[in-house]
C-alpha positions as CSV (number, residue, x, y, z in Angstrom):
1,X,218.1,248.6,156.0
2,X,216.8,251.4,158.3
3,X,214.2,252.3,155.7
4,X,212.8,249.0,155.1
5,X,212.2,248.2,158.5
6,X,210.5,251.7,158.6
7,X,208.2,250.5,155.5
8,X,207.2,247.0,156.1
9,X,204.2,246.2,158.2
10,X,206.5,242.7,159.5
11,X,208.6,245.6,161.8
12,X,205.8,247.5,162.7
13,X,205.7,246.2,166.1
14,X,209.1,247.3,166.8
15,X,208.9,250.4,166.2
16,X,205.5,250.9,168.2
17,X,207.2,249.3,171.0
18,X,210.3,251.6,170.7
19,X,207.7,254.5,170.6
20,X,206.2,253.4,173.9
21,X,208.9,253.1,175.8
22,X,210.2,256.5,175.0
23,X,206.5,257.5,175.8
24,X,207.0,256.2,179.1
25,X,210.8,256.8,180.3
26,X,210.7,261.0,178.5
27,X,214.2,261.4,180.2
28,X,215.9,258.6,177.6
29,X,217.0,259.8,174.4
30,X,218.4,257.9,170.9
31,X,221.7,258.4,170.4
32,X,223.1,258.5,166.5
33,X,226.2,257.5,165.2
34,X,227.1,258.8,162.2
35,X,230.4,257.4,161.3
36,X,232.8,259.4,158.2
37,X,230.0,261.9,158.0
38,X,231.5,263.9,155.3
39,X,230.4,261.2,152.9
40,X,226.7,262.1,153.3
41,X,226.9,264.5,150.7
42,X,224.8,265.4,147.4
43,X,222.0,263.2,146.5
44,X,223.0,260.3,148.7
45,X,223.3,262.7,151.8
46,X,219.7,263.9,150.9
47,X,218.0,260.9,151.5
48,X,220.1,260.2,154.6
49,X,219.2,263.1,156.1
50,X,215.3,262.6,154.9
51,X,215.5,259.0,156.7
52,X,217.0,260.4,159.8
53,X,213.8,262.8,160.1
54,X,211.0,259.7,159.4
55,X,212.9,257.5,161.7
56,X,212.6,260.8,164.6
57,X,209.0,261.6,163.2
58,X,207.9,257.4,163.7
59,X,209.1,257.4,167.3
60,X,207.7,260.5,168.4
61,X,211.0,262.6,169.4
62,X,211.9,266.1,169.6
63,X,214.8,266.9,168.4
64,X,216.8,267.6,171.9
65,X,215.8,263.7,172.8
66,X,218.2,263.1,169.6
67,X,221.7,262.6,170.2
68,X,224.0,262.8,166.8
69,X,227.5,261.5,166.6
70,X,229.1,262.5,163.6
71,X,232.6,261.9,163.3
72,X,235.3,262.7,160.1
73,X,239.0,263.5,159.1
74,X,238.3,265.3,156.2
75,X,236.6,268.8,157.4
76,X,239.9,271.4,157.9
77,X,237.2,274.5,159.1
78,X,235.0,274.2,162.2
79,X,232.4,276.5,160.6
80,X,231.7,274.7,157.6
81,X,231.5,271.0,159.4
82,X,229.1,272.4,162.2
83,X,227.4,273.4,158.9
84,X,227.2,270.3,157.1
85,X,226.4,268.0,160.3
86,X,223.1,270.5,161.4
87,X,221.8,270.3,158.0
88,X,222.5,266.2,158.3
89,X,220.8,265.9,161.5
90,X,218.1,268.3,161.3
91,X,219.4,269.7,164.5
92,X,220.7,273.1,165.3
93,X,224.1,274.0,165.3
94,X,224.5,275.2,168.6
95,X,223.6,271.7,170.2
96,X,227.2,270.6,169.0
97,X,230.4,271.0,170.0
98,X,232.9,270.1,167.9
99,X,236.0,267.9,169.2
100,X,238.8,268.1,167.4
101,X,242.0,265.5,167.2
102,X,245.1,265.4,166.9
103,X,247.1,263.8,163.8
104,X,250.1,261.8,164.6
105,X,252.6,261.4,162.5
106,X,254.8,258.4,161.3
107,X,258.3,258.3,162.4
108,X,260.7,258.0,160.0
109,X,258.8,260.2,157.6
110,X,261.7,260.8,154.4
111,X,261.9,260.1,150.7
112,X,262.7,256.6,148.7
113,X,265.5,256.0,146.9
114,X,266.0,254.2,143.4
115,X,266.3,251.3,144.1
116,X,263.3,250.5,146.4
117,X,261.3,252.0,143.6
118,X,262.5,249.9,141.3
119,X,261.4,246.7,143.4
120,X,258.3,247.7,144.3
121,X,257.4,248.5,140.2
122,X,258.1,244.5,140.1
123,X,255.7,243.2,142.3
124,X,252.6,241.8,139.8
125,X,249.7,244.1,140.8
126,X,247.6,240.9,138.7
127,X,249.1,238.1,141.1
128,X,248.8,240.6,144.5
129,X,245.3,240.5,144.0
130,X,245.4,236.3,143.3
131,X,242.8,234.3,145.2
132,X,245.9,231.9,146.1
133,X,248.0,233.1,148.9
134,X,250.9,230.9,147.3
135,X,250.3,233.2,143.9
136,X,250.6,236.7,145.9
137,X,253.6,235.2,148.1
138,X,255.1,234.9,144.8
139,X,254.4,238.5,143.5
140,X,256.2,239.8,146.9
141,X,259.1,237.6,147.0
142,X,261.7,239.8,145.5
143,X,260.6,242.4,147.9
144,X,260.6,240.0,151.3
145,X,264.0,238.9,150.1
146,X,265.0,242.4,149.4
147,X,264.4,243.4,153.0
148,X,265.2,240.5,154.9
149,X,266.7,241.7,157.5
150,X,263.9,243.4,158.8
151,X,261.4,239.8,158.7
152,X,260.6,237.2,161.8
153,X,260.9,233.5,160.7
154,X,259.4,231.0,162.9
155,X,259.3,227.5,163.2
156,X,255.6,225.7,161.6
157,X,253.4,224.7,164.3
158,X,250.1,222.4,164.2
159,X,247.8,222.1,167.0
160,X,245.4,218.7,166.7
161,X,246.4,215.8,164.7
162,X,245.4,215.2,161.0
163,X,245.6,211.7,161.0
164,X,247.4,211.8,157.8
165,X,250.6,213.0,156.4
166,X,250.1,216.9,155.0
167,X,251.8,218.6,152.2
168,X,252.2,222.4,153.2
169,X,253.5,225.5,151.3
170,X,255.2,228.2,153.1
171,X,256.9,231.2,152.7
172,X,260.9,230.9,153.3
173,X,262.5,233.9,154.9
174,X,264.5,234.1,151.5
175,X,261.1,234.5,150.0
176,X,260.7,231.8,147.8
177,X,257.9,229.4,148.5
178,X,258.7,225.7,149.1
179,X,256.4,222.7,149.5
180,X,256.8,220.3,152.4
181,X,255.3,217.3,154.0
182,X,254.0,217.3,157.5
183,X,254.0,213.8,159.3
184,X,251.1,212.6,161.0
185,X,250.7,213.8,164.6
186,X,253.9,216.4,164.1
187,X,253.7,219.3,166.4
188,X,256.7,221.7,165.1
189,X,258.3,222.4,161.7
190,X,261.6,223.4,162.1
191,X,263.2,226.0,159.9
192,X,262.8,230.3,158.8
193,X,259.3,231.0,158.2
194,X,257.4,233.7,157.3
195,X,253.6,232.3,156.8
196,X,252.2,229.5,156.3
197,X,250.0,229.7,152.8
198,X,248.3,226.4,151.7
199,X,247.8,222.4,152.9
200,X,246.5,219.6,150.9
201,X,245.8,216.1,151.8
202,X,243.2,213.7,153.4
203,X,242.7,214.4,156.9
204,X,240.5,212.4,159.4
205,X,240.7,215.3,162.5
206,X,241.5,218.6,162.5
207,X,244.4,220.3,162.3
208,X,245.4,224.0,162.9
209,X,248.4,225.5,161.2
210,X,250.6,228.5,161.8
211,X,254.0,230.2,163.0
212,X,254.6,229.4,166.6
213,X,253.8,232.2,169.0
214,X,251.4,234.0,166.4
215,X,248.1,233.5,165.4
216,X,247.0,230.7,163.3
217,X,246.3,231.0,159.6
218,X,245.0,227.5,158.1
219,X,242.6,225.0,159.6
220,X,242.3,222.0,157.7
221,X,239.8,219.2,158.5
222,X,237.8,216.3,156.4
223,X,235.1,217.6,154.1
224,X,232.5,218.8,154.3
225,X,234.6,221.4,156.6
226,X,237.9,221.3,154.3
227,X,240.5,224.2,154.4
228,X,239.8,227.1,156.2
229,X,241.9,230.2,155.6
230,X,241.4,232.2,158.9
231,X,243.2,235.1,158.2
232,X,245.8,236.6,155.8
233,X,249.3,234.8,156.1
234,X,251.0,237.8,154.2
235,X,249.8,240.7,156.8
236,X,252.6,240.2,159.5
237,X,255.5,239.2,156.9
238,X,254.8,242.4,154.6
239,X,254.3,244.6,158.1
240,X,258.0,243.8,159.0
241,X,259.4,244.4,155.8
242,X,257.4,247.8,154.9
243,X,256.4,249.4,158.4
244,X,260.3,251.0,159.3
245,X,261.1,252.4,155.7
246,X,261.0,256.0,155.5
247,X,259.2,256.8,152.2
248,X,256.0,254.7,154.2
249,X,256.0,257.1,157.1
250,X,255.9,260.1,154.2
251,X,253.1,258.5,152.7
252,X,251.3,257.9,156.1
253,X,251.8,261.5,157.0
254,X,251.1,263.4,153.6
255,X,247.5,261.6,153.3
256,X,246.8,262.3,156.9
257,X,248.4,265.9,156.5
258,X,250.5,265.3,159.7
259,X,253.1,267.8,159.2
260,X,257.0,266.0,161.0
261,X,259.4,268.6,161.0
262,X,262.4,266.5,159.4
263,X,260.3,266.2,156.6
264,X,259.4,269.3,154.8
265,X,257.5,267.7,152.0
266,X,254.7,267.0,155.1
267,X,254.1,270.8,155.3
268,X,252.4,271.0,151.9
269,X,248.9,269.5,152.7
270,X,245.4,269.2,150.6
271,X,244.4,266.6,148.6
272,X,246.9,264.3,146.7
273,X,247.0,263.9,142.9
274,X,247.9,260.3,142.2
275,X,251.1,261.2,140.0
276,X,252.1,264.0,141.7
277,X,252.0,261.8,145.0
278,X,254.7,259.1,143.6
279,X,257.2,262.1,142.6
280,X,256.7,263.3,146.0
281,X,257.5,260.1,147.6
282,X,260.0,259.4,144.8
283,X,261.8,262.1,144.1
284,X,264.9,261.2,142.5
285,X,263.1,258.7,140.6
286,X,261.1,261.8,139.2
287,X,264.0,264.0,138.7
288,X,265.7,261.1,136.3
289,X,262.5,260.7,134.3
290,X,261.9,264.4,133.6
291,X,265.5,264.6,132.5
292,X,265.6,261.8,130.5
293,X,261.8,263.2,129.2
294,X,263.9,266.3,127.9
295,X,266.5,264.7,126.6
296,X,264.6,262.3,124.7
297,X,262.5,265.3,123.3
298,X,265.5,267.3,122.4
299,X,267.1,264.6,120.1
300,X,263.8,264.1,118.3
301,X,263.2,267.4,117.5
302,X,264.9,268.4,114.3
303,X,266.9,271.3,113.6
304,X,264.8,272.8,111.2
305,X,261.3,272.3,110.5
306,X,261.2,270.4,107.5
307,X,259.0,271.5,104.4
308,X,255.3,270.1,104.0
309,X,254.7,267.4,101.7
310,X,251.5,267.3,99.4
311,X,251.0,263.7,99.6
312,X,250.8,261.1,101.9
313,X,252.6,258.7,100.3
314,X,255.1,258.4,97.3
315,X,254.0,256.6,94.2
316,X,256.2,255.3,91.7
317,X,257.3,256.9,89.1
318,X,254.6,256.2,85.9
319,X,254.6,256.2,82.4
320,X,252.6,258.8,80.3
321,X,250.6,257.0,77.8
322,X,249.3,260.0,75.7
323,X,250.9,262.5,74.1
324,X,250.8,265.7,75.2
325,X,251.0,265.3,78.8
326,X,252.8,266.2,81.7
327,X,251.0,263.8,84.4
328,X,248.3,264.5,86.3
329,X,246.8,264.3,89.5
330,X,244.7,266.5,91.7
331,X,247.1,269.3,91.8
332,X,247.0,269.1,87.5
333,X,243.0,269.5,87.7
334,X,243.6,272.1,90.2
335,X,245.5,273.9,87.9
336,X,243.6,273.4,84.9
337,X,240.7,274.9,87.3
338,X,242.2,277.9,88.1
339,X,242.9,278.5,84.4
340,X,239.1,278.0,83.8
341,X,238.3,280.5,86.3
342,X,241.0,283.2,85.5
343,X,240.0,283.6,81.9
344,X,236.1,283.4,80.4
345,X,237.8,282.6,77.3
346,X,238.4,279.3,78.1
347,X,241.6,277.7,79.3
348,X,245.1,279.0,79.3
349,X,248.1,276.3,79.2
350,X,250.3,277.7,82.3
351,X,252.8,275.6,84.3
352,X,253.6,278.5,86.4
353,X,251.6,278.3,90.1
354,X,249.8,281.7,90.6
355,X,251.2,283.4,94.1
356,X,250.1,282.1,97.2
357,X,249.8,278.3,96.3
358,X,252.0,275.6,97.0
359,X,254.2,274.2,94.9
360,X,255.2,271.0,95.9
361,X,255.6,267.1,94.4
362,X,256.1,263.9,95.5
363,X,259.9,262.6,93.3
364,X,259.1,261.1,90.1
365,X,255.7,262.3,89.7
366,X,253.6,263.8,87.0
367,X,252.0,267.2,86.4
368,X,249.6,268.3,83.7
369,X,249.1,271.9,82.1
370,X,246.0,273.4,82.1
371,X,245.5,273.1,78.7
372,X,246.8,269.3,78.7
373,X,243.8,269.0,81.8
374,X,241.5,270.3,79.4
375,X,242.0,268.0,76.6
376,X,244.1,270.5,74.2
377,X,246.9,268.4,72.4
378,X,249.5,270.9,72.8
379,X,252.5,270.4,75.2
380,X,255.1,267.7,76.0
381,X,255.1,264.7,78.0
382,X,258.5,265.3,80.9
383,X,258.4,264.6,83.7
384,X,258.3,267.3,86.8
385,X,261.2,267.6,88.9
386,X,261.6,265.9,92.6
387,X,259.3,268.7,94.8
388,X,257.6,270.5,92.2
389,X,254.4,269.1,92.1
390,X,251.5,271.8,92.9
391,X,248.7,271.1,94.9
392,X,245.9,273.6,95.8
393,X,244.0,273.3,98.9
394,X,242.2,276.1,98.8
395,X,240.2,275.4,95.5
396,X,239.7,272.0,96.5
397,X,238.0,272.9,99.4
398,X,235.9,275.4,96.7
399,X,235.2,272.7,94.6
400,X,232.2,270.2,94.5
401,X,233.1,266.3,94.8
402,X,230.6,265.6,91.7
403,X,232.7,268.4,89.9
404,X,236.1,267.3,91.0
405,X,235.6,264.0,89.9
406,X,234.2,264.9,86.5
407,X,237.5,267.6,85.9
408,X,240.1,264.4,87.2
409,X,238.4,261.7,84.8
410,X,239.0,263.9,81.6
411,X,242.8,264.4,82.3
412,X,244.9,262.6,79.8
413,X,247.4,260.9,81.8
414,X,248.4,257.4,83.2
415,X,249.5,258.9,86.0
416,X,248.8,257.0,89.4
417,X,246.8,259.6,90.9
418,X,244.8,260.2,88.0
419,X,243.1,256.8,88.6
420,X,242.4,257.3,92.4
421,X,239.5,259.8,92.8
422,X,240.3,259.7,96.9
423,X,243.7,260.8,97.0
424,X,244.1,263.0,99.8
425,X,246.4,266.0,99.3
426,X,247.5,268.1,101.5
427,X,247.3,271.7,100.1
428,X,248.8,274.9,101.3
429,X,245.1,275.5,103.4
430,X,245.6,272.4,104.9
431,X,244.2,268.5,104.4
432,X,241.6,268.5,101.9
433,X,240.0,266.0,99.5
């Protein structure tokens, strides 16, 4: 806003005015506040600091008639904030002296135990952010009943008269939520209250609503005014029941690095990774899951790393339809490739897998020769044993699709993956096609 009032001719006059005055009364100075300073950083902190020299440079002051304010929680060395805030304020350093606080921490300051954790992890993070007060009420009933001790009930009290019976909903120090009628001109609800969330009806006056001796909440009235909500009925009911535990003064003190010394964990400060801050508030919780994290990975893991399979599926067991064949399938045209390369000559029948190649099948499939691949009529159609297909990787990988193609469609087999160009198999170099 500061730097269009500084460009548009409609606050022109104010700032000519503002440069008169200082004109005439030189012993007054502006005085800056710059509050969480250390946000002004990067590009946005740029263009602050550029608008805070135009707006000194418009009303025609030095910068000793400039008095900065800067004040933050985040800077941990003096050096390096009087730093940042001169280079903010166009001022030198030496015109600041730096004031610094004193954190203090929340009594009790300890750790959480199970089963707190496990009623907070109920309440609906969905329904807490609910427009309806009667929806969130719901989502932190378990825990307002959970610590009910520690809650203030109150009677309901209306101040005016609506003119008209009411129906109210308001949260029961058990901490359901209960609907109940208010009669015309009624003063006092009696009964253990914790907030007074929602009124319907048809007023003629005004009526306000809340616990006796606290401040009000609803104000309901005939339209156009309607229901008001003044504040949030939930604050002072969740304050009670949160503000004495002692995993909530840990969490006050280790993202305000207040160190307590009946709490060690306050004595490691910094900033706080999100996870690592709920094992640090919760630390039996986080001891159970990493054990039951290591026991659950132990019983999956097997004993013995099983042997890798060369296809990704199993396919039934087919029936060879020409003679002369043992199967085929992409590790059969592998085969019958290697042949091809081993031997100008032309092919050599071999069933034997040269060294280094896998040797693997899928149960109840079929395998071809090399001179079956190619065509030749020799051979005999059984079928290879459970594991023994072979599959080559490596001279997939070699191997041109437009070739590999042409090779599979002149095997002489029925088999399954003869028909499926696409097959992936996974050789002893890896997944291929």
């Amino acid at each position: 806003m500061l730097e269009y009032t500084l460009l548009r001719p409609l606050e022109r006059g104010i700032w000519s005015r503002a440069r008169e005055r200082f004109e005439a009364f030189p012993d007054e100075r502006l005085t800056l506040v710059l509050d969480e300073a250390h946000l002004y950083r990067g590009a946005g902190g740029a263009e602050v600091a550029l608008l805070l020299r135009r707006l000194r440079q418009r009303l025609g002051l030095s910068a000793d008639r400039v008095q900065v304010i800067c004040t933050s929680a985040s800077f941990e060395r003096q050096d390096a904030a009087l730093d940042f805030i001169a280079a903010l304020s166009g001022k030198p350093q030496t015109g600041f002296v730096p004031l610094r606080g004193e954190r203090l921490a929340s009594a009790p300051s300890g750790p959480g135990d199970g089963a707190l954790a496990a009623t907070l992890a109920a309440v609906s993070l969905k329904a807490l952010s609910d427009d309806d007060p009667r929806a969130r009420a719901e989502a932190v009933s378990g825990l307002l009943a959970a610590r009910r001790a520690r809650t203030r009930p109150a009677p309901i009290a209306a101040v005016g008269d609506a003119g008209a019976p009411l129906t109210l909903w308001a949260l029961h120090r058990d901490g359901d939520v209960r609907a109940l009628t208010l009669p015309s001109g009624a003063r006092t609800l009696d009964g253990e209250w914790l907030a007074v969330l929602h009124a319907e009806g048809a007023p003629r006056g005004a009526v306000t609503l809340g616990l006796a001796g606290r401040a009000p909440s609803l104000r309901f009235g005939p339209d156009p005014v309607g229901l008001l909500r003044l504040n949030d009925p939930l604050q002072t009911p969740l304050y009670d029941a949160l503000s004495d535990l002692p995993v909530v003064g840990r969490l006050v003190n280790v993202t305000s690095s207040a160190r307590v010394l009946d709490d060690p964990e306050t004595e490691r400060g910094g900033p706080q990774e999100i996870h690592a801050l709920a094992g640090r508030l919760f630390p039996e919780v986080a001891d159970a899951g990493a054990r039951r994290t290591r026991r659950t990975r132990s019983s999956s893991s097997p004993a013995s790393p099983a042997a890798p399979t060369t296809a990704r599926c199993s396919p039934p067991a087919p029936t060879p339809s020409s003679e002369g064949c043992r199967g085929s399938g992409p590790a059969s045209t592998n085969s019958a490739r290697r042949s091809r390369g081993s031997s100008g000559a032309g092919p050599r029948a071999s069933s034997t897998p040269s060294p280094g190649r896998a040797a693997s099948a899928a149960p109840g499939s079929w395998s071809c020769t090399p001179a079956e691949a190619a065509g030749s009529p020799s051979g005999s159609a059984t079928p290879s044993s459970p594991g023994r297909r072979r599959s080559s990787g490596a001279s997939q990988a070699r191997s041109s699709p437009r070739t590999a193609r042409a090779r599979r469609r002149s095997t002489r087999c029925s088999s399954p993956w003869s028909r499926s160009p696409r097959r992936v198999a996974r050789g002893a170099s890896g997944l291929t096609r």
